[in-house]
C-alpha positions in Angstrom: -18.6 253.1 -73.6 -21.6 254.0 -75.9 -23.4 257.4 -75.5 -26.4 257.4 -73.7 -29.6 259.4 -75.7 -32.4 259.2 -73.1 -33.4 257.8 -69.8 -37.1 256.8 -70.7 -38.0 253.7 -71.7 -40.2 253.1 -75.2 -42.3 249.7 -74.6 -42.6 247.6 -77.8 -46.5 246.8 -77.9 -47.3 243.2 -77.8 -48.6 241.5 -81.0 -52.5 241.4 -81.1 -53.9 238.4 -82.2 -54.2 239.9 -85.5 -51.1 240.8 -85.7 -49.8 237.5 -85.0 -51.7 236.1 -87.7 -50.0 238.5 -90.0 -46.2 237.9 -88.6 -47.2 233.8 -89.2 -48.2 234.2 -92.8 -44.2 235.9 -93.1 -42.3 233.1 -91.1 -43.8 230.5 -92.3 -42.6 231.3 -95.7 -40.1 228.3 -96.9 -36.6 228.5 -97.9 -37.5 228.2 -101.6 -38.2 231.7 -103.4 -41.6 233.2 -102.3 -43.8 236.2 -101.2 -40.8 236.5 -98.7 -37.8 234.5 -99.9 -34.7 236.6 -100.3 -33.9 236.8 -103.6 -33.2 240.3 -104.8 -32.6 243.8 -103.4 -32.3 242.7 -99.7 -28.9 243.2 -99.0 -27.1 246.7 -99.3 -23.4 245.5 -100.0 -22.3 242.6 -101.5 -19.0 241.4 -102.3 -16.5 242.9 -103.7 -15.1 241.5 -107.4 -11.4 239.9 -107.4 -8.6 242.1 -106.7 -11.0 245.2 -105.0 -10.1 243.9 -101.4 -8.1 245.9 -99.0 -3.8 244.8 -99.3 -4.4 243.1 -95.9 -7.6 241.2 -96.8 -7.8 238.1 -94.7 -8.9 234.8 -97.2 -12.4 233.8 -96.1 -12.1 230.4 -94.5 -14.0 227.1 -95.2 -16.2 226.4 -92.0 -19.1 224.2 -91.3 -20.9 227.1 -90.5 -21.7 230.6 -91.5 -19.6 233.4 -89.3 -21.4 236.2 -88.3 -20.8 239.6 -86.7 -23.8 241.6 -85.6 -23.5 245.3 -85.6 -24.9 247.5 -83.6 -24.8 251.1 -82.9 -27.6 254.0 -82.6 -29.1 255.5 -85.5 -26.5 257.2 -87.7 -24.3 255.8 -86.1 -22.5 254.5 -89.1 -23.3 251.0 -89.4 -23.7 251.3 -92.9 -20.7 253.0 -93.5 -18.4 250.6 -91.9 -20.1 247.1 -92.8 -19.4 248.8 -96.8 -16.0 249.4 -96.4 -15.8 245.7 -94.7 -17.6 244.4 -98.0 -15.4 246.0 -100.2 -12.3 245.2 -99.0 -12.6 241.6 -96.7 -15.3 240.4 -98.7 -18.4 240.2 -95.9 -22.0 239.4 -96.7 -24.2 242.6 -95.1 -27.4 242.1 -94.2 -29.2 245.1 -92.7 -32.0 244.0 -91.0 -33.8 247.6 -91.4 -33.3 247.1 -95.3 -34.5 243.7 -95.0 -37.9 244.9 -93.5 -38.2 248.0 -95.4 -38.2 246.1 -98.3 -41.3 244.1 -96.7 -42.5 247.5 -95.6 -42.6 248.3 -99.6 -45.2 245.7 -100.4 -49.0 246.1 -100.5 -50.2 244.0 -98.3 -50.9 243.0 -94.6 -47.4 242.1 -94.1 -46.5 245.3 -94.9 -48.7 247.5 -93.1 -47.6 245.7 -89.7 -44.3 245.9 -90.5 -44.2 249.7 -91.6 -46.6 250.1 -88.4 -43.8 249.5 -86.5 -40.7 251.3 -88.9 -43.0 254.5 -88.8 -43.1 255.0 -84.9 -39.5 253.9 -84.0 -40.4 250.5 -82.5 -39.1 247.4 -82.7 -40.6 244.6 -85.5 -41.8 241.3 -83.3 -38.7 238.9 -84.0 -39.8 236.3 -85.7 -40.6 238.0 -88.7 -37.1 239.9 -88.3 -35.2 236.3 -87.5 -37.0 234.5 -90.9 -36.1 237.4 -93.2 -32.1 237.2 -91.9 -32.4 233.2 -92.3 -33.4 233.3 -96.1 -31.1 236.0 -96.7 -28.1 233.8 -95.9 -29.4 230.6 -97.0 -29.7 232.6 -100.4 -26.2 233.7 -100.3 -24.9 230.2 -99.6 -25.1 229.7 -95.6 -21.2 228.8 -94.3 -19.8 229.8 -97.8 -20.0 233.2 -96.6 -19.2 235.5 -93.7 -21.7 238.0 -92.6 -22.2 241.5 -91.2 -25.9 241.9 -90.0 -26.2 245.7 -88.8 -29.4 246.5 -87.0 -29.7 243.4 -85.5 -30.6 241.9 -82.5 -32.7 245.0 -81.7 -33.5 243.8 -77.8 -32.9 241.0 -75.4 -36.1 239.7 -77.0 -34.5 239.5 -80.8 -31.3 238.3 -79.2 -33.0 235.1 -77.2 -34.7 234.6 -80.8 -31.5 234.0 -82.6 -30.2 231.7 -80.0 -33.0 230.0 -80.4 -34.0 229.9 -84.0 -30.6 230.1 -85.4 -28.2 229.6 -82.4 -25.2 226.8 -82.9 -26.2 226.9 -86.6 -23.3 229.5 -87.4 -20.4 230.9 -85.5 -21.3 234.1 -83.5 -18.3 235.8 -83.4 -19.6 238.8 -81.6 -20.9 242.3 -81.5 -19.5 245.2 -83.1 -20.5 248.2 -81.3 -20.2 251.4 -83.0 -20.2 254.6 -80.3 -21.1 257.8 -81.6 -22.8 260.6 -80.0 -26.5 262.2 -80.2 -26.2 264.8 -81.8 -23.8 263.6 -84.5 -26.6 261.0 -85.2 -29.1 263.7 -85.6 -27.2 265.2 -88.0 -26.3 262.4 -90.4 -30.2 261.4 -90.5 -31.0 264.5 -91.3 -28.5 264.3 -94.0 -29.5 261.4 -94.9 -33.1 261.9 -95.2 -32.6 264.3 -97.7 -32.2 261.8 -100.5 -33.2 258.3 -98.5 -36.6 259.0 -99.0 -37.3 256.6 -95.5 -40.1 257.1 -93.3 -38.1 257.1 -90.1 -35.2 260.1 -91.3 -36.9 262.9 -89.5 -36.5 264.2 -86.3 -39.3 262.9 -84.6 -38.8 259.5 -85.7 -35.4 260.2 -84.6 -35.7 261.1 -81.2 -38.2 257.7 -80.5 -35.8 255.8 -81.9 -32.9 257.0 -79.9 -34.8 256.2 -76.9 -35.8 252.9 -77.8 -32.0 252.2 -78.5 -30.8 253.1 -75.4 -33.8 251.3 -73.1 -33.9 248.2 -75.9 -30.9 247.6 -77.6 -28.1 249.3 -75.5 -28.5 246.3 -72.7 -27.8 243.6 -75.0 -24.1 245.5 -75.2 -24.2 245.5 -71.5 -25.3 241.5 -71.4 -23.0 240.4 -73.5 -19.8 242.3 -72.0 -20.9 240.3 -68.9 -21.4 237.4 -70.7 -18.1 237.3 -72.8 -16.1 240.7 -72.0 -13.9 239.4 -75.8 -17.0 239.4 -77.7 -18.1 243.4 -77.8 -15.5 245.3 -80.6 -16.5 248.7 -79.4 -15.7 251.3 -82.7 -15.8 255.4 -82.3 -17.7 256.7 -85.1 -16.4 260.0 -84.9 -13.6 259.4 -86.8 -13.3 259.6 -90.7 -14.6 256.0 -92.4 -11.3 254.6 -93.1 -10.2 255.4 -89.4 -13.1 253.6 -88.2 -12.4 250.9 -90.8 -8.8 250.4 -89.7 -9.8 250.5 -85.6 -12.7 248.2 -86.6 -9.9 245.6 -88.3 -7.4 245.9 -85.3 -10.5 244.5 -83.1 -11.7 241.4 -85.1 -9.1 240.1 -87.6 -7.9 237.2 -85.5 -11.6 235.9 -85.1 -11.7 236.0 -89.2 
């Protein structure tokens, strides 16, 4: 089962009326390239060129709809670690959705401020704006030509009723893949990290909010949807090397591939 962090539970604030007039002008961005359309510098991994897959790499299917694993784990986890090696050598799309808004976060605008508002005290962005940026992000890879990791994402029970409903039977939801680690190995990998990322959130402060608003937001959704559909949580230790939790990661989800 995943580690627990803290028993205290961070409450995302509602979005002020303000606010809400901000998070409009992002989703109501259209598919075509705009302020907001993905286009570059979004995702983190792509594919990997011919002949760099793994020696067991499973041929990506033709579907009429995109297949999707979301990804979850606390900060440090590893997400990013994992969904790379599952780039490089089965050919996934990742999207994180942290890089997704950072990226927003980057800009000098309105948007941005809200968004980075949000990043900079370890809460979670309202999920529509989170929901559109994910959307054009596919679409701009190619929709069901692909299969995608999104890592980071759904957040809460909140951003998870928001897919269904935005996105829902539009693409095959394969399931969760939920990457265990403890706290204080995630302390020490964003520390690490924040030594070069140059991110807002990499410091301990930031650290310890967003551990608690993991386990009071986004550790239920795990718990829901074990309930829900017991097959559809692939629960990964972390605290094995990468291509351990690579090859306990394939073990888990290669028949739904």
């Amino acid at each position: 089962m995943g580690q627990g962090c803290c028993t205290s539970r961070s409450v995302v604030e509602p979005v002020s009326q303000n606010q809400n007039a901000s998070v409009n002008s992002i989703t109501n961005q259209p598919n075509a390239p705009g302020p907001l359309a993905v286009t570059t510098g979004v995702s983190t991994h792509q594919p990997a060129a011919a002949g760099g897959e793994d020696k067991d790499f499973i041929p990506i299917r033709t579907t009429a709809k995109p297949i999707v694993f979301f990804v979850l784990g606390g900060p440090g986890s590893g997400k990013g670690t994992l969904c790379a090696n599952l780039v490089k050598k089965q050919k996934f799309v990742h999207f994180s959705a942290g890089d997704l808004l950072r990226e927003v976060a980057k800009e000098d605008s309105e948007d941005s401020k809200l968004v980075n508002s949000y990043i900079s005290q370890g809460k979670i962005v309202p999920v529509r704006i989170t929901i559109s940026l994910i959307e054009n992000a596919m679409r701009a890879k190619g929709w069901e030509k692909c299969r995608y990791l999104i890592d980071g994402f759904p957040r809460n029970l909140d951003n998870y009723q928001g897919w269904n409903e935005v996105i829902g039977d539009k693409a095959d939801l394969k399931g969760i893949i939920f990457i265990t680690c403890t706290e204080e190995t995630m302390m020490k990998r964003i520390l690490k990290r924040g030594e070069t990322s140059g991110r807002v959130d990499d410091n301990v402060d930031t650290a310890k909010k967003r551990f608690v608003t993991y386990n009071s937001e986004t550790f239920p959704i795990i718990e829901a949807k074990r309930k829900e559909n017991p097959d559809s949580v692939f629960e990964v230790s972390a605290e094995n090397s990468p291509d351990q939790v690579y090859a306990e990661c394939m073990k888990k989800i290669a028949h739904h591939l």
